[in-house]
Every structure is written in C-alpha cells, then in structure tokens.
C-alpha positions in Angstrom: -32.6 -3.4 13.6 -36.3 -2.5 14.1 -38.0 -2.7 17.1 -41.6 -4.1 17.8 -43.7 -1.1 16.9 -41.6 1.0 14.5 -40.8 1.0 10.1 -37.5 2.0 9.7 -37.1 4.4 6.9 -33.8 5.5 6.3 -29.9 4.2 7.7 -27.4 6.5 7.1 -23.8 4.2 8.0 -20.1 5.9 8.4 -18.0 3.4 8.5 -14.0 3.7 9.4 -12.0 1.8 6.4 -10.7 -1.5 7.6 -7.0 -2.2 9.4 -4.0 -1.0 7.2 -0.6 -0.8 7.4 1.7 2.7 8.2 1.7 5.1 6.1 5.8 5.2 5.8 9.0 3.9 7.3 10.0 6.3 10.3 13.7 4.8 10.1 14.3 4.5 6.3 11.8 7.3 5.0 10.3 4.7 2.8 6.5 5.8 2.1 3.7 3.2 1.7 0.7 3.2 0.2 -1.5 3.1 3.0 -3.6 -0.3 1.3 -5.4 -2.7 3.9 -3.5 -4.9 5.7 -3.8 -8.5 5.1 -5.2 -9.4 8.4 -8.1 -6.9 8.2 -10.0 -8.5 5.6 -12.4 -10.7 7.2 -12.9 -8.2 10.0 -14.1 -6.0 7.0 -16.1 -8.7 5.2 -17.7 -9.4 8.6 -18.6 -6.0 9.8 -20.3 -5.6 6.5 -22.6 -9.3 6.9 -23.3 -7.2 10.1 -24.6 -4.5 8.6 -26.3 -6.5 5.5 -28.1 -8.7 8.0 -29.5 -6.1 10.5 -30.6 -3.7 7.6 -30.6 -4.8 4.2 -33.0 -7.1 4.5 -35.8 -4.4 5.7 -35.5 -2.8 2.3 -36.1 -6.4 -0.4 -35.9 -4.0 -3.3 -31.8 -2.9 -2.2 -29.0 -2.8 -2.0 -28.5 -1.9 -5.1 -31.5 0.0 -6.7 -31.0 3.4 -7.3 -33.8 4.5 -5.7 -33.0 3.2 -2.5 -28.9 2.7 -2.2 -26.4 5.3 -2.3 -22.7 5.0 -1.3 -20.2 7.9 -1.1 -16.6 7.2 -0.9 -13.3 9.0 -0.9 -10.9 8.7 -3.6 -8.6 6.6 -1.7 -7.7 2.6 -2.5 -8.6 1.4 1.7 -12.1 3.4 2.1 -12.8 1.1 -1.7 -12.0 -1.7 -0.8 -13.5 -1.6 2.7 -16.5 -0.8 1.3 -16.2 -3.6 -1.4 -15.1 -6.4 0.9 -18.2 -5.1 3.7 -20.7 -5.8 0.6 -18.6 -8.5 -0.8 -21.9 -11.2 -0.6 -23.8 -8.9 -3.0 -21.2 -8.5 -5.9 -19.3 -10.7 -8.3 -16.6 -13.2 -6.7 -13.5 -11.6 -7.9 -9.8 -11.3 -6.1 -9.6 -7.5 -5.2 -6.4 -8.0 -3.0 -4.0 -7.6 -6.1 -5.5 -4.6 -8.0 -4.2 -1.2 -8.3 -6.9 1.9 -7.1 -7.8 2.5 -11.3 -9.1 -1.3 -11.0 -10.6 -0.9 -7.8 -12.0 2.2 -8.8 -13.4 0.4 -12.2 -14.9 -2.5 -10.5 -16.6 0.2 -7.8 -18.2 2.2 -10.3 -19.1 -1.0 -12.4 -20.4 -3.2 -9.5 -21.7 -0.6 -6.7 -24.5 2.0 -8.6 -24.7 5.4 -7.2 -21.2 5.6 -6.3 -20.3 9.1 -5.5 -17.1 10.8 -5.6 -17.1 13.7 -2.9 -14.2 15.9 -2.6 -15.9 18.3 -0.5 -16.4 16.3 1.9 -13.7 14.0 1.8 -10.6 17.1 1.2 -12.1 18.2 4.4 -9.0 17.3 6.4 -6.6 19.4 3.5 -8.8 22.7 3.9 -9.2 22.9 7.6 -5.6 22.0 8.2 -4.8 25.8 9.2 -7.8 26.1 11.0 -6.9 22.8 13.4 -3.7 23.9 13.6 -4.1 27.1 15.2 -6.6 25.4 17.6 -4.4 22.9 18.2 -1.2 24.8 19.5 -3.5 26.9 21.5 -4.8 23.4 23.5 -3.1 22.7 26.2 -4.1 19.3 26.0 -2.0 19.3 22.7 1.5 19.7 24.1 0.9 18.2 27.3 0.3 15.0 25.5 4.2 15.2 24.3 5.2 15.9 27.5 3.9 13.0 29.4 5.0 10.7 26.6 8.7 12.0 26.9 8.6 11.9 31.0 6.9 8.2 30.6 9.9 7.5 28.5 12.6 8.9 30.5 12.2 6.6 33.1 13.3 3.7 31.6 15.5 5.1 28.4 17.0 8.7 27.1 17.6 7.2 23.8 13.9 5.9 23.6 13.3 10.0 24.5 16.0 10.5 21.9 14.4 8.3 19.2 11.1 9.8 19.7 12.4 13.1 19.4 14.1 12.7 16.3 10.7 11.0 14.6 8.7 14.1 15.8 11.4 16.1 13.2 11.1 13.8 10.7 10.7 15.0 6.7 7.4 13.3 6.5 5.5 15.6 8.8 6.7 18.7 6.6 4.0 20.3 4.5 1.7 17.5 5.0 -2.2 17.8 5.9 -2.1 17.4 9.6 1.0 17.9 10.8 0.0 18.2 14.3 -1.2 14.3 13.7 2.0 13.4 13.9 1.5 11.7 17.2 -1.1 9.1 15.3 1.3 8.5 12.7 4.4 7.7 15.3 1.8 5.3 16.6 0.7 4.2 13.2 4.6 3.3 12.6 5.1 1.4 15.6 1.8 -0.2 16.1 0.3 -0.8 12.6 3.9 -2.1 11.1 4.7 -4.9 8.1 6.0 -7.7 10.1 9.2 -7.6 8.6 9.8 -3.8 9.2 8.2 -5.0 13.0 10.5 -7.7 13.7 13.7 -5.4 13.7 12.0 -2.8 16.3 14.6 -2.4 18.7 13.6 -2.8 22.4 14.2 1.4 22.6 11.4 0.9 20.1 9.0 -1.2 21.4 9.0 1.0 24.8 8.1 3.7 22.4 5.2 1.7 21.1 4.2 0.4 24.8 4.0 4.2 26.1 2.0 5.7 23.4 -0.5 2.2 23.7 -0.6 3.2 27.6 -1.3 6.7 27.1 -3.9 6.2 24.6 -1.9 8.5 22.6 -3.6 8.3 19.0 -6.7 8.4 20.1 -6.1 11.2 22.3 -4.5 13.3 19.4 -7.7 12.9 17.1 -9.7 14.2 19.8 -7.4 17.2 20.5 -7.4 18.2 16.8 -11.6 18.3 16.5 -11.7 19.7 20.2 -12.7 23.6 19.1 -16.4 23.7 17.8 -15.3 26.0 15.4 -12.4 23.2 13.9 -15.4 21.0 14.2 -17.5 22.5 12.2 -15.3 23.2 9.4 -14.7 19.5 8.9 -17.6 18.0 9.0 -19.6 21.0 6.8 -19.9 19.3 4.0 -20.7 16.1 5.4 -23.5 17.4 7.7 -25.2 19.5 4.6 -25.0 17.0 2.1 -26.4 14.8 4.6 -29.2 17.2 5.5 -30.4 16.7 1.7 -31.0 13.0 1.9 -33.0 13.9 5.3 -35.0 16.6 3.3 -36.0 14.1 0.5 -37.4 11.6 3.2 -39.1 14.0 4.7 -41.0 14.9 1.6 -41.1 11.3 0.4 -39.5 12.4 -2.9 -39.3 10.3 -5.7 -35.3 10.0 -5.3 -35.0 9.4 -1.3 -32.8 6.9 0.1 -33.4 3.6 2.3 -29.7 2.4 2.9 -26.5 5.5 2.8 -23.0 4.1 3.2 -20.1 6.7 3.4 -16.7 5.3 3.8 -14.4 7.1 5.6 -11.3 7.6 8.2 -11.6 8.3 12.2 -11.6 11.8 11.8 -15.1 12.0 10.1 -16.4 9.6 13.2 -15.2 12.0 15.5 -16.6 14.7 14.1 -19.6 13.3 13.5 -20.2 12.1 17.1 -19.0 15.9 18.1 -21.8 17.3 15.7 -24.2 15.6 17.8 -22.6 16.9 20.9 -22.4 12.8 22.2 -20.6 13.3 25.8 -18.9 9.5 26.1 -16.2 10.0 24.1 -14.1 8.5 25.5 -15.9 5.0 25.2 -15.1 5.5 21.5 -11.8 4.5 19.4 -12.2 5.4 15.8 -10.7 2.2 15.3 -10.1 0.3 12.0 -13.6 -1.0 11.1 -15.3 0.8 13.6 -19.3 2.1 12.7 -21.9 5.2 13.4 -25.5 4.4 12.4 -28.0 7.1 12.2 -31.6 5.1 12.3 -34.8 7.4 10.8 -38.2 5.2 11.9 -41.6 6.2 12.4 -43.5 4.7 14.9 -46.9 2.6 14.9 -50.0 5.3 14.6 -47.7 8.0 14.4 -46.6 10.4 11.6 -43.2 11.7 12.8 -40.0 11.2 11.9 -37.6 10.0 14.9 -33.7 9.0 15.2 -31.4 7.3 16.7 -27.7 6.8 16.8 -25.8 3.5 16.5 -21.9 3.7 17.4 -20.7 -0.1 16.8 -24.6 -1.3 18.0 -24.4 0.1 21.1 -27.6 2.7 21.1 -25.7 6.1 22.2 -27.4 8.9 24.0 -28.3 12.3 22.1 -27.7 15.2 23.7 -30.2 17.2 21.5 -33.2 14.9 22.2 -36.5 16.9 22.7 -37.7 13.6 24.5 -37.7 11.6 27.7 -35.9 8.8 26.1 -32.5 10.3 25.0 -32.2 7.2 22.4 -34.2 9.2 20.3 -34.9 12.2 18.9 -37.3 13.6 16.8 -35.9 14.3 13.1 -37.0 17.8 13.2 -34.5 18.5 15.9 -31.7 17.7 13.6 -33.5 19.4 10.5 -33.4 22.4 12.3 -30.1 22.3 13.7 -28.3 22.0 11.0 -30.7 24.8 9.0 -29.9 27.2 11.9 -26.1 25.9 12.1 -25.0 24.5 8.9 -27.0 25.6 5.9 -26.5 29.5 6.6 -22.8 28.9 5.7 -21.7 28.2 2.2 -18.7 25.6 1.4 -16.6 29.5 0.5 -17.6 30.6 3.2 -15.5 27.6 5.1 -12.9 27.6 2.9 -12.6 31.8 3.4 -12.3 30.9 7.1 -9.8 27.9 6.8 -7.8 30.6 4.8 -8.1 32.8 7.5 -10.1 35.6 4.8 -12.4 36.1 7.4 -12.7 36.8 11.3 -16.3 35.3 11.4 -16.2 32.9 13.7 -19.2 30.2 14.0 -18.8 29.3 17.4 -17.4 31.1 20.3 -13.4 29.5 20.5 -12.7 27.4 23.8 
C-alpha cells in the first residue's frame, strides 16, 4: 500500500501456491498428484482479495491490460489454480475444483493475458539438484538434522526410529529432483495427509509427525539446501535476471513496463529470493502454503529516484543492501547494479555447465 508522499510504480508479488496434499503414500507407495487440498481454498481466495485490495486498485487500468499485468507461472496444476482462485473476483465464475491441468491450463491462458510459461526459471530445482546436493552432504547442519530427529525419537519408541528409517529408504526418493528433501516430504506425508490415509496413522506415527513439527524439521531442510551462496545463486538465476528486465523497462519508462507482476511458485523460490537479498530473519519466515514476498518500486514526492521495499506477508522486512538510513528501503539502483555485477555476467549455460559440474568456476566463495 502507498504511503502519504510516494506513487507506487511497480509490485513485483511471489506467492507460495496454496495448501495441498502429499505428494505420495509413504506406506502403500501410492503417488498423488500434488492438487490443492480442499481446505486451502478460501485461504487462497483471500490472500489474493489481499493483494487485489492493497494494490490493484492503484493501477484503474489493470489487472488485466497488457501493458500493465504480467503473470508467470510454472507448469504445474496447484501454482494455476492458486493463482486463479487469488484473482478469482476478476475472472468468470466457473468451478475450477474438478478440472484436469489441460483445462486449467485452457481457462489460464483464456482468462489471465500475459500468461507466461517459464521453464528456466521454474526447472530451476531439476538443474541445480547436483549442485545442492553436493552442498548439502558437505553441511553439517544437513545430517545433524537426522540425527536429532532419530535421538528425539528414541526416547519414547525404536520402532517409531524404525519406521522413520525405513521411509528415508523408500523408492520414492530414488532419482528424484531433491532427494536430500526427503525430510520435507516425510513431513509432507505425515502432516499434509488425506484424512482418510490420516486417520489410520498409527501412534508410532503420529510421534513421528509430532517430532519433526517440534523440530521445525521442513523448514529447516529448505533452508539447509539454499544455505551455500553458490546453490543459491544457481536457483534463483533465472528468476533474478528475468526479473532485472522488468526493472530495466521501468527505469526507462518503456512502452511495455509493468505496474502489477505475479509469479506463482513453491517455498523454495521464497527462500531464495529472501537469500538473494541477503534478509538476516530467516528464521521468522515459513515458506508456508500461501505465504507472499512483495517487492514495492515508488518514487517519492519532488523526487526523481526510484526506491524499494520488501513485503514478506505485509510485514516491511529490512534490506541488508540498503544505501540509506532507513533499511525499509533502498534505492533501485542498488539492486540494478547488483544483479548486473552478480547476475547478468553469467549466462543460463553457464549455470547449467556448473550444475553439471563442466566447470570449476565458482560464483561465490563455498561456506
């Protein structure tokens, strides 16, 4: 929202998709396809008159004007329909709930203009897999977080210790993207459940489930697999430099600049956006279902720069890289130029050469 004194120019909002259930059956190996939970909806629909209400109505010519909206979203059915139910108000009444992600897809395409497809951005997670993982087993904080789940566990049950074992082995974690996210998806199984799959947990189970809750287990995990700079910036490349462009086109007031950017997407990109901006309190921070970054660009009565600020679910966040007094803010040129020094120098082969482990060049020093 604007303050007294200030035009704001540009919103750039990464959203998390909303609440869905596991991914698959830990017990029966039955794999799911990963659609929004039932429950999640009007947390979704609501976030979104949120976000409609704050900033929409600063722009009367959006949402949906080509000039002024753009929305990029991964190929996946959750991040469309979370960004379909959070604009829900703006486009026709239909029942989304039932249709398969070639309908959803259709009705994006048809109903949301300047849609965009990114698979740069959003693959992100497949191509830096190697690179995480070698960070990963090299954390300390990585294996210690297995170790103080199995010693919490052994203190009230060897077979909860057993079960837990045996779903750290399981077939699902083979050859996937992220493996060494298999603590999230444990927690995913036990926490984010079907109620009818729920209701058998056995009470070995549920212990499981209470450990991993106390330990802040899955949020701990993302954290430990964006920890290295160098893992960091690899995954959020694309998204940074693509972003950098929509800054670029404000900045010169070009004919095609955008007022309102949404980009649906999963905790990982939150992470690593809040880790771009070097944002120390992460540990406020979930990732949760729903959960929202907004970068602000405003100028300011009787001045002609370009300032920023940072949004994490409408709580104003610090920024490390602030030139100013206020940390609030920054100036835009700050960011401009770190992510020409940073970012722009390296090409998306260039990434993908050191995810394949082509290359020793290294873009940050490893922790």
């Amino acid at each position: 929202m604007s303050k007294e004194g200030e035009e704001i120019l540009q919103v750039f909002n990464i959203f998390r998709h909303g609440k869905r259930d596991a991914f698959v059956n830990l017990e029966t190996n039955e794999q799911y396809d990963g659609d929004l939970s039932e429950d999640s909806i009007i947390n979704t629909i609501n976030k979104g008159r949120n976000f409609i209400k704050k900033y929409f109505s600063k722009f009367p010519s959006s949402p949906f004007n080509p000039k002024d909206f753009k929305c990029i979203i991964s190929n996946s059915i959750r991040t469309m329909k979370s960004c379909i139910y959070r604009l829900v108000d703006l486009l026709p009444n239909v029942d989304i709930k039932t249709m398969n992600m070639e309908e959803v897809k259709e009705f994006t395409i048809k109903n949301i203009p300047n849609t965009v497809y990114d698979d740069k951005i959003f693959l992100s997670y497949a191509y830096t897999d190697p690179i995480v993982d070698k960070y990963c087993n090299s954390d300390p904080n990585y294996q210690n977080l297995f170790t103080e789940i199995e010693d919490e566990l052994s203190k009230k049950s060897p077979k909860a210790v057993e079960i837990f074992k045996r779903y750290l082995v399981h077939p699902y974690f083979h050859g996937k993207a992220y493996e060494h996210l298999k603590i999230c998806f444990i927690w995913d199984f036990l926490c984010l459940q079907k109620p009818e799959i729920e209701k058998t947990f056995s009470d070995d189970q549920k212990l499981i489930r209470e450990v991993m809750t106390k330990l802040n287990s899955n949020k701990r995990m993302v954290d430990v697999n964006l920890a290295n700079k160098n893992a960091n910036f690899c995954f959020c490349h694309q998204l940074i430099c693509n972003y950098y462009y929509e800054i670029d086109k404000l900045r010169k007031n070009a004919d095609d600049k955008k007022k309102i950017i949404l980009l649906s997407a999963h905790d990982l990109y939150l992470k690593s956006f809040l880790n771009f901006f070097e944002v120390k309190e992460v540990s406020k921070f979930k990732y949760y279902f729903d959960d929202e970054i907004n970068l602000i660009i405003f100028r300011k009565k009787g001045d002609m720069k370009l300032y920023f600020r940072l949004e994490y679910n409408d709580e104003e966040l610090d920024i490390p890289m602030s030139n100013l007094k206020n940390k609030k803010e920054c100036e835009l040129d700050v960011l401009k130029d770190k992510i020409e020094k940073e970012y722009l120098i390296y090409t998306y082969n260039d990434i993908i050469d050191f995810c394949k482990f082509k290359t020793n060049k290294e873009f940050y020093p490893s922790k």
